[in-house]
C-alpha positions, 0 to 999 in steps of 0.5 A, a space after each residue: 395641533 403642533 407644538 411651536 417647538 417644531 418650527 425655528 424663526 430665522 428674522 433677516 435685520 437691516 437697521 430696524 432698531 427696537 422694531 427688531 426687539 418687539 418683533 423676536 419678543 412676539 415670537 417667544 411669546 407665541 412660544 418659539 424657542 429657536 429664533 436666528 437674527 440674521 444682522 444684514 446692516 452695519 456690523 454692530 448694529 443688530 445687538 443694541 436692539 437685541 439686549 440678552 434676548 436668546 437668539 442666534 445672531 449670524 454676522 455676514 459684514 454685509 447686506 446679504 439682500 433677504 432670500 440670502 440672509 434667510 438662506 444663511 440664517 435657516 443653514 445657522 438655526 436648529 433643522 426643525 419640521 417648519 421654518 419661520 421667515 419674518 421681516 424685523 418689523 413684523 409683531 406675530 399676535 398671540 397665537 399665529 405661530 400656533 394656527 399656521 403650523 397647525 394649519 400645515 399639519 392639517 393639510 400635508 400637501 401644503 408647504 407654505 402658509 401665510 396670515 393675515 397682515 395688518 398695517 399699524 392702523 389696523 387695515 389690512 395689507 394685500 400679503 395674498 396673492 396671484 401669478 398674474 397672467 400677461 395682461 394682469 401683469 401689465 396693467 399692473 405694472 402701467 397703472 399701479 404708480 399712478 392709480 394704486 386702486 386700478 382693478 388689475 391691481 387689486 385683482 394682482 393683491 387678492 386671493 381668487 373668489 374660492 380663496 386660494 392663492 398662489 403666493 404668500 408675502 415674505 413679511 411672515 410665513 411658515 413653510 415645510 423645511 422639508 420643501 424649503 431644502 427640496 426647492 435649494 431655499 430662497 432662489 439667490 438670484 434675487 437681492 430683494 422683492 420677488 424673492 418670496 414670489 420666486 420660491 412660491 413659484 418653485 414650491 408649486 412647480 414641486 407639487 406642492 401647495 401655497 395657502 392663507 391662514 386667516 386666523 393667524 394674524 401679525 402687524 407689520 410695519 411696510 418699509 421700515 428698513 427700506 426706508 434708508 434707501 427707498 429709490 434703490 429698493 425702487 429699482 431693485 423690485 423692478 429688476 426682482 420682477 423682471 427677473 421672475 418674468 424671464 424665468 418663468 414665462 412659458 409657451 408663447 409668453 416667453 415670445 413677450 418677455 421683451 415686452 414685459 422688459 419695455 413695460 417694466 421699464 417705462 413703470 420704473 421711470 413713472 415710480 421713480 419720477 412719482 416718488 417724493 424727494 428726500 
């Protein structure tokens, strides 16, 4: 099995606070000696939380967005074999690290793999998912801001019946350096959401494969940092899948995309009408 010496951790921060401490400190403790924190909030803001722990802080003076920052943090940090990406709210159990590289090693056509995330309650976050064909996506889009449960929902959260996925959330994963340089890193396009959808898609369009890890295990805290600006982050992941949509519709779905514009659209007004004030 590999050592964890073989990956370096890139963590992009926006104002997460001692979740940011607790997150780098579970890193160490899985053994990665390369972490870079990526400070994407306030100038300052990133240090008081950090305290003298080793890291490699990268200081841009500006909300990069996270494909950027993890872009920034990976050209910053040590190039190892792997490559680390975690939000700042995510604590990694003993041992994660450890089964996602030795996953990748077992399965050399596999260039990103995932684990299992939990909430803080212990449930179970829907981090592995599918490319959802026209309809899925639709109902998904339609019906998720009204009935979060609807079975196009679910079936969008899930991996297929024989397990496989087809992408893996930006939360945490590991993924092939090699293949992370191959595909120019995170698609920039993108500010924030879709971003980690994107760079899947990319992955996949290279050959290689996109994997669940079920004994690697971390706990993440959903929209810690999103919370100082959650209606704008609303807009941004409607106009994250939009753009996901127009790049990657093909053949007649491309006929569509003006569709997947108004669906998108009429979801935006229903999340935002449905969200509560403050």
């Amino acid at each position: 099995m590999n050592a964890t010496s073989d990956v370096t951790a890139v963590v992009v921060d926006f104002h997460a606070g001692e979740a940011l401490a607790h997150c780098v400190d579970s890193l160490v403790a899985n053994g990665v000696t390369d972490v870079v924190v990526v400070e994407n909030g306030e100038a300052g803001s990133a240090p008081p939380a950090l305290g003298d722990r080793p890291v490699t802080l990268v200081e841009p003076g500006l909300n990069l967005g996270y494909g950027r920052g993890v872009n920034r943090g990976a050209a910053a940090g040590v190039h190892r074999r792997y490559l680390l990406v975690s939000n700042p709210d995510v604590v990694a159990h003993d041992g994660a690290v450890r089964a996602l590289l030795g996953f990748l090693d077992e399965h050399p056509k596999v260039a990103v793999a995932g684990p299992t995330i939990l909430r803080p309650d212990g449930s179970v976050y829907p981090s592995q998912r599918v490319f959802p064909n026209v309809w899925l996506a639709g109902a998904h889009a339609l019906l998720a801001p009204v009935w979060p449960s609807n079975p196009a929902t679910r079936a969008y959260r899930s991996a297929r019946a024989d397990g496989s996925v087809d992408w893996v959330s930006g939360a945490f994963f590991v993924i092939r350096r090699d293949a992370f340089d191959e595909v120019g890193g995170f698609d920039e396009r993108y500010f924030m959401f879709a971003e980690d959808m994107a760079l899947c898609w990319a992955v996949r369009e290279c050959g290689y494969g996109v994997a669940a890890v079920a004994d690697a295990v971390v706990t993440h805290v959903e929209g810690l940092s999103r919370q100082r600006a959650s209606r704008q982050m609303i807009v941004a992941h409607h106009a994250s899948a939009l753009r996901f949509e127009w790049q990657t519709a093909r053949g007649a779905r491309r006929l569509l995309a003006p569709l997947a514009t108004v669906v998108l659209g009429l979801r935006l007004v229903l999340s935002l009408a449905t969200r509560p004030k403050g």
